[in-house]
C-alpha positions as CSV (number, residue, x, y, z in Angstrom):
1,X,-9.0,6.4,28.6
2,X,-11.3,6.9,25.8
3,X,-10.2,8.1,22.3
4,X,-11.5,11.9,22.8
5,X,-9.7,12.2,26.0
6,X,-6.5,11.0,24.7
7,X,-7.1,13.5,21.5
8,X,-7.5,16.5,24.0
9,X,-4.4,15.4,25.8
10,X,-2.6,15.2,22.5
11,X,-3.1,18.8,21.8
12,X,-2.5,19.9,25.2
13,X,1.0,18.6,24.2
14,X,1.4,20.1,21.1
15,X,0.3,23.5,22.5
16,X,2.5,25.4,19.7
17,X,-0.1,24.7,17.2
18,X,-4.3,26.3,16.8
19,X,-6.3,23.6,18.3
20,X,-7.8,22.1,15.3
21,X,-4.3,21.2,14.0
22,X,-2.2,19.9,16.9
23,X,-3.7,16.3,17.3
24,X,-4.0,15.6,13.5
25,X,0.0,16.8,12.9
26,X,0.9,14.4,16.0
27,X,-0.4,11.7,14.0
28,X,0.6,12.5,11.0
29,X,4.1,12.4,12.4
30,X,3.8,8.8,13.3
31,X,2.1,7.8,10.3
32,X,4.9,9.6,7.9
33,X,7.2,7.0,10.5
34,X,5.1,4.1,9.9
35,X,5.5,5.0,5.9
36,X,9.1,5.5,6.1
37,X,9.4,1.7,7.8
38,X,7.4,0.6,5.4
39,X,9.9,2.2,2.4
40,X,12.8,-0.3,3.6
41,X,10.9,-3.3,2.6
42,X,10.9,-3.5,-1.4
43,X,8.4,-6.1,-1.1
44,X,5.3,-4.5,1.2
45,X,4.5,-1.3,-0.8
46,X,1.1,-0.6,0.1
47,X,1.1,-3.5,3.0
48,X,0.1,-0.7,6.0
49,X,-2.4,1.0,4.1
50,X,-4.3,-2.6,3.2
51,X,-4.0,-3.9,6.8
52,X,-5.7,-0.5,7.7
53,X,-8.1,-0.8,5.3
54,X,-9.5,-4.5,5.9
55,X,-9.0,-4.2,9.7
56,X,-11.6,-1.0,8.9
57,X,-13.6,-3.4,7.1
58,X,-13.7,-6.0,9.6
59,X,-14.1,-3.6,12.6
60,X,-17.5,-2.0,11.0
61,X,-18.4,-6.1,10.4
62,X,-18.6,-6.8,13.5
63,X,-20.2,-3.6,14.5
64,X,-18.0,-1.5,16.7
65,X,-18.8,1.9,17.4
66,X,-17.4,4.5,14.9
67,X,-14.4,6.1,17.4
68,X,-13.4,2.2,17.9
69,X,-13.6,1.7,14.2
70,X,-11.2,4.2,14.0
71,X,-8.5,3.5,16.6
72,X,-8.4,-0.1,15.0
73,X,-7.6,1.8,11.7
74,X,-5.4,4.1,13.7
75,X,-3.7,0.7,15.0
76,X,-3.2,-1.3,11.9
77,X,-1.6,1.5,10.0
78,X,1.0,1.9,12.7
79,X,1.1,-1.9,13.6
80,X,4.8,-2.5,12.2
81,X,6.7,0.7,13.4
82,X,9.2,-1.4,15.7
83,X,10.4,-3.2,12.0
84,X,12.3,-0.1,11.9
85,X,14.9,-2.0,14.5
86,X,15.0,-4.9,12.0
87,X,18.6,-5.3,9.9
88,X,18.3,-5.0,6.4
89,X,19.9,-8.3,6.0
90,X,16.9,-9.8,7.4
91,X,14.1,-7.7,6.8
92,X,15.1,-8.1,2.9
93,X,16.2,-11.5,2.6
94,X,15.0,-13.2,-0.6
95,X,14.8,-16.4,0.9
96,X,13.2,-17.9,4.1
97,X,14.9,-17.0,7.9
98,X,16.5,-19.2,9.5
99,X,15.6,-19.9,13.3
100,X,18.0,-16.7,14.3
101,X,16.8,-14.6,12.0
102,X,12.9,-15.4,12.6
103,X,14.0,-14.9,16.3
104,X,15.4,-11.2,15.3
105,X,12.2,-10.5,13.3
106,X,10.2,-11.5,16.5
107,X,11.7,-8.6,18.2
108,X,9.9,-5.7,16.2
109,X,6.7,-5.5,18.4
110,X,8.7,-4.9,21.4
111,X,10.9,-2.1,19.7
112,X,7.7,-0.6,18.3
113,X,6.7,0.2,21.7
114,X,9.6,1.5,22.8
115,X,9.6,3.3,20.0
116,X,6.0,4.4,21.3
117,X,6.6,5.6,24.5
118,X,6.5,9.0,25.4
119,X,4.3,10.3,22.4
120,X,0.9,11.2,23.6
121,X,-1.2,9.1,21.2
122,X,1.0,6.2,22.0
123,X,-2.8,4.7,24.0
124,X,-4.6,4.6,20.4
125,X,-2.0,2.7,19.1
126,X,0.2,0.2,21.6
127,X,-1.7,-2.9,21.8
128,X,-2.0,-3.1,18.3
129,X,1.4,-2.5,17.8
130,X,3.0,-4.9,20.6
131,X,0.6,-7.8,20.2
132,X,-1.0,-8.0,16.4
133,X,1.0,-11.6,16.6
134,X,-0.2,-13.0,19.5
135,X,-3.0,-16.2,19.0
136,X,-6.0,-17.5,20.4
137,X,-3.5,-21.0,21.4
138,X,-1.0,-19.0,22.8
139,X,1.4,-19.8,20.1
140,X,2.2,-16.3,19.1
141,X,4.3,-13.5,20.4
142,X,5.9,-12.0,22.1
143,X,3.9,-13.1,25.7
144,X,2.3,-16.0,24.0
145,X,-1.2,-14.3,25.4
146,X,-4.2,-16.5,25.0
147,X,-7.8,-15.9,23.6
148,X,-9.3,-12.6,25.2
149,X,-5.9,-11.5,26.8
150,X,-5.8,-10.7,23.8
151,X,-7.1,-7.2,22.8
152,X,-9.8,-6.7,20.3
153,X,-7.2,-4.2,18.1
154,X,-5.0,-6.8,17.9
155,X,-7.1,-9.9,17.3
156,X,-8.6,-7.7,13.8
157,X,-4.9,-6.5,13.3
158,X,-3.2,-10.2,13.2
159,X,-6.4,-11.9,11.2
160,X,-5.7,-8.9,8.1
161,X,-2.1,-8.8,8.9
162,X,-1.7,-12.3,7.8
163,X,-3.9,-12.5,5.0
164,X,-2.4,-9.4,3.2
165,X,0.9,-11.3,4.5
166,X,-0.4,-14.6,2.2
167,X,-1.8,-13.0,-0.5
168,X,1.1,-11.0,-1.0
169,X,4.2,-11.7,-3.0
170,X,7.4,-12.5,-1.1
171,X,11.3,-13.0,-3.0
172,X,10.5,-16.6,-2.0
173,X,6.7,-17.0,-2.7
174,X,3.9,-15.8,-4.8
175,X,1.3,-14.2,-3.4
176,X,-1.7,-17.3,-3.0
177,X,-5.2,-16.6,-4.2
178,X,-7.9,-14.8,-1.8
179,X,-10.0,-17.8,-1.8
180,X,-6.8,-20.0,-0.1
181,X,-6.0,-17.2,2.2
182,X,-9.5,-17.6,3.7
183,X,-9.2,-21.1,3.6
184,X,-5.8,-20.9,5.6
185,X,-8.0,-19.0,8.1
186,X,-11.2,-20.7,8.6
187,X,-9.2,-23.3,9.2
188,X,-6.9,-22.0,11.7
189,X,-10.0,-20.5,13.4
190,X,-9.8,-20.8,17.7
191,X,-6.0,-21.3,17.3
192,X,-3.8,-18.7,14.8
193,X,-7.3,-16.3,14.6
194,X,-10.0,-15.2,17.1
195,X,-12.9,-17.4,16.1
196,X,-15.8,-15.3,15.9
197,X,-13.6,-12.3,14.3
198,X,-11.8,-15.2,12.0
199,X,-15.1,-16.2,10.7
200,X,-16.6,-12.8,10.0
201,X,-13.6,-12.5,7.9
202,X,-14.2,-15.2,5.9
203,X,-17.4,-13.9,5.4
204,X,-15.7,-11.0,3.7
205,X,-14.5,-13.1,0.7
206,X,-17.9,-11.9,-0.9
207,X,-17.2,-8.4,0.0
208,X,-17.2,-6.2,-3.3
209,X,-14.2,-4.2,-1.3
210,X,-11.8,-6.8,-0.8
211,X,-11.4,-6.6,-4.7
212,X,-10.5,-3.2,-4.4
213,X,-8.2,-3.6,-1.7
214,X,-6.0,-7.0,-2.4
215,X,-3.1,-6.4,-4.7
216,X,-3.3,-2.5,-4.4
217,X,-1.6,0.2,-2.8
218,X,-4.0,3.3,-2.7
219,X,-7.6,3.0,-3.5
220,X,-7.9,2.4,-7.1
221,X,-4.2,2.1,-7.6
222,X,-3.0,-1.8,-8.5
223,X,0.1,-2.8,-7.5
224,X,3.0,-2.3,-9.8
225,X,6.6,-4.4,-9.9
226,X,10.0,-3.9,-11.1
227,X,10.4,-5.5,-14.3
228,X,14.0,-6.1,-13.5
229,X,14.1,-7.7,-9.8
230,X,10.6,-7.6,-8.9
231,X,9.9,-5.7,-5.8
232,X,6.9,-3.1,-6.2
233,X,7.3,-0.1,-7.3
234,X,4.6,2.0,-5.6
235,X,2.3,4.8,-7.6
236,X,0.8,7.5,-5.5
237,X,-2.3,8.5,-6.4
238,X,-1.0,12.1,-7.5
239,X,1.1,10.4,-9.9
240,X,0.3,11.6,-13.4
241,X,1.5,10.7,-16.9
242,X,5.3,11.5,-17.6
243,X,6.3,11.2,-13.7
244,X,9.5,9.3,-12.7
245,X,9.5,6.4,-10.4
246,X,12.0,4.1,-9.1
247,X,12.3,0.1,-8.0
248,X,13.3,0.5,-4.7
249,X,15.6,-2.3,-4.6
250,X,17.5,-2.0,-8.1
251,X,16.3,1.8,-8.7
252,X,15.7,0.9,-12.4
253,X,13.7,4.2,-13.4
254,X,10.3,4.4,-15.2
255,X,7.4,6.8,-16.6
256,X,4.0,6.5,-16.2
257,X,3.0,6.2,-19.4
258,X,-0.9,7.0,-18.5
259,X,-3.6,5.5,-16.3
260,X,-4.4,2.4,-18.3
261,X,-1.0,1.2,-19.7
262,X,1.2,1.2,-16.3
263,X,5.0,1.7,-16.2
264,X,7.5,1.6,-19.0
265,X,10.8,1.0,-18.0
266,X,13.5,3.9,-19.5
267,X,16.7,1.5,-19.4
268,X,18.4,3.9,-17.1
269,X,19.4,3.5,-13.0
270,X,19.4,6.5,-10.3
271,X,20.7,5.6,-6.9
272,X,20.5,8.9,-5.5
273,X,17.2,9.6,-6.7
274,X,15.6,6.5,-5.7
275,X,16.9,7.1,-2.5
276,X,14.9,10.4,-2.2
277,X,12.2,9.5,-2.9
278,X,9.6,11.8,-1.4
279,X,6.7,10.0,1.1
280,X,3.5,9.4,0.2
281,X,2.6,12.7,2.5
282,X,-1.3,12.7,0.6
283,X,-2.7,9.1,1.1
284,X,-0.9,10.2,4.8
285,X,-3.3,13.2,5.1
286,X,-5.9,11.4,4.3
287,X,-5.6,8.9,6.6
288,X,-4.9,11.0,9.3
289,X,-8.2,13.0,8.1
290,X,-10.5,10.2,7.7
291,X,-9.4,9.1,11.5
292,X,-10.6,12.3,13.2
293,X,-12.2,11.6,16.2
294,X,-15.9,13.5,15.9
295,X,-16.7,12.6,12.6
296,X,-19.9,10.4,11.7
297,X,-17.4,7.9,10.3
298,X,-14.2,6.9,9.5
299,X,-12.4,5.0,6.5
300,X,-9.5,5.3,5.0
């Protein structure tokens, strides 16, 4: 079924809503789900919208029509919904799983598809979700699936899933350069990555993007961390000087002090607000927006 028919099938199930609106809030409420997964992670602010973003990149690198470009994008955002299923324990571990505990984290691209089924744009989004860690050796999970039995969504999905993954910092690990993280996979190319997608990615190591991308959260907003424990505090773009954020593991509070001088710490702790903190519901919007099927393009 091809993207525009599953769009049209969409709003005939959300028949409450005018017609240009009904497709667009169906996705929004599984990317707002995909965010809030994302929130229980201290250490991947930003992770969904960068995987999203290069698997975009890659996608339009190796020339795939504009509506696939965009259920790839549609894919990588949503890619870790079943982590949702994962205990905190584990998901937030500061050092590395054991065998049972890597066994438990295995588990999250079965419960994203169950966590799929049912929903009417589940199609744009299930084989990226269930097998972005599957490899060309049939190594990976959770089928062990080799070379082209794997889908083309998640073949892009696992390349830029792992190298936001390594150049990313972990409780246990920095985050390793860009130009190791393509090293890693050119040489894991034909085994952990699709060859021929593998080394278009490495070809994006020049790409004047990737800067912009790496290390950020939102376009044109770098990562920020907790001076205290570490763990990113993320900066939505409507941010502005003054505002009140909060480390989302210790909720130490801070201000933005303006564009160029980052976050100053205030000394004080709020639990309860930390815990509310509100969604990112505009770089959500614009996602959702910039996926549209019918547009020339789309980017995120």
């Amino acid at each position: 079924m091809n993207l525009l028919s599953l769009w049209q099938r969409a709003r005939r199930k959300a028949p409450d809503l005018p017609d240009a609106q009904r497709a667009d809030r169906l996705l929004f409420s599984l990317f707002l789900l995909a965010w809030a997964v994302e929130a229980r992670d201290p250490y991947t602010g930003g992770h969904l919208w960068r995987v999203a973003r290069l698997s975009r990149l890659l996608a339009e690198t190796a020339g795939l029509a504009p509506q696939e470009v965009c259920r790839i994008t549609i894919g990588a955002f949503l890619h870790d919904l079943g982590k949702i299923g994962i205990p905190d324990a584990v998901l937030g571990k500061k050092g590395k799983l054991d065998g049972d505990e890597y066994a438990v984290i295995k588990t999250h691209p079965e419960i994203g598809l169950r966590m799929l089924a049912g929903h009417p744009l589940a199609a744009l989004a299930q084989d990226a979700v269930l097998l972005h860690h599957e490899t060309p050796d049939g190594r990976g999970y959770p089928y062990g699936r080799r070379g082209d039995d794997i889908p083309l969504v998640a073949r892009i999905v696992g390349i830029c899933d792992a190298f936001d993954a390594m150049t990313s910092t972990r409780p246990y690990r920095t985050g390793m350069p860009v130009a190791r993280a393509i090293e890693i996979i050119e040489s894991e190319l034909g085994r952990q990555f699709d060859a021929r997608l593998g080394q278009l990615f490495v070809g994006l190591a020049r790409h004047p993007e990737l800067a912009h991308i790496v290390g950020h959260s939102d376009a044109g907003i770098p990562l920020e961390r907790c001076a205290a424990c570490g763990p990113i505090v993320v900066r939505p773009r409507s941010a502005k000087p003054g505002d009140t954020l909060y480390c989302p593991a210790c909720h130490s509070e801070y201000t933005i002090a303006s564009t160029s001088t980052g976050l100053l710490a205030t000394g004080k702790r709020n639990t309860a607000r930390a815990l509310a903190a509100s969604p990112d519901t505009d770089l959500i919007e614009r996602v959702v927006g910039e996926c549209l099927p019918g547009m020339d393009h789309c980017s995120v």
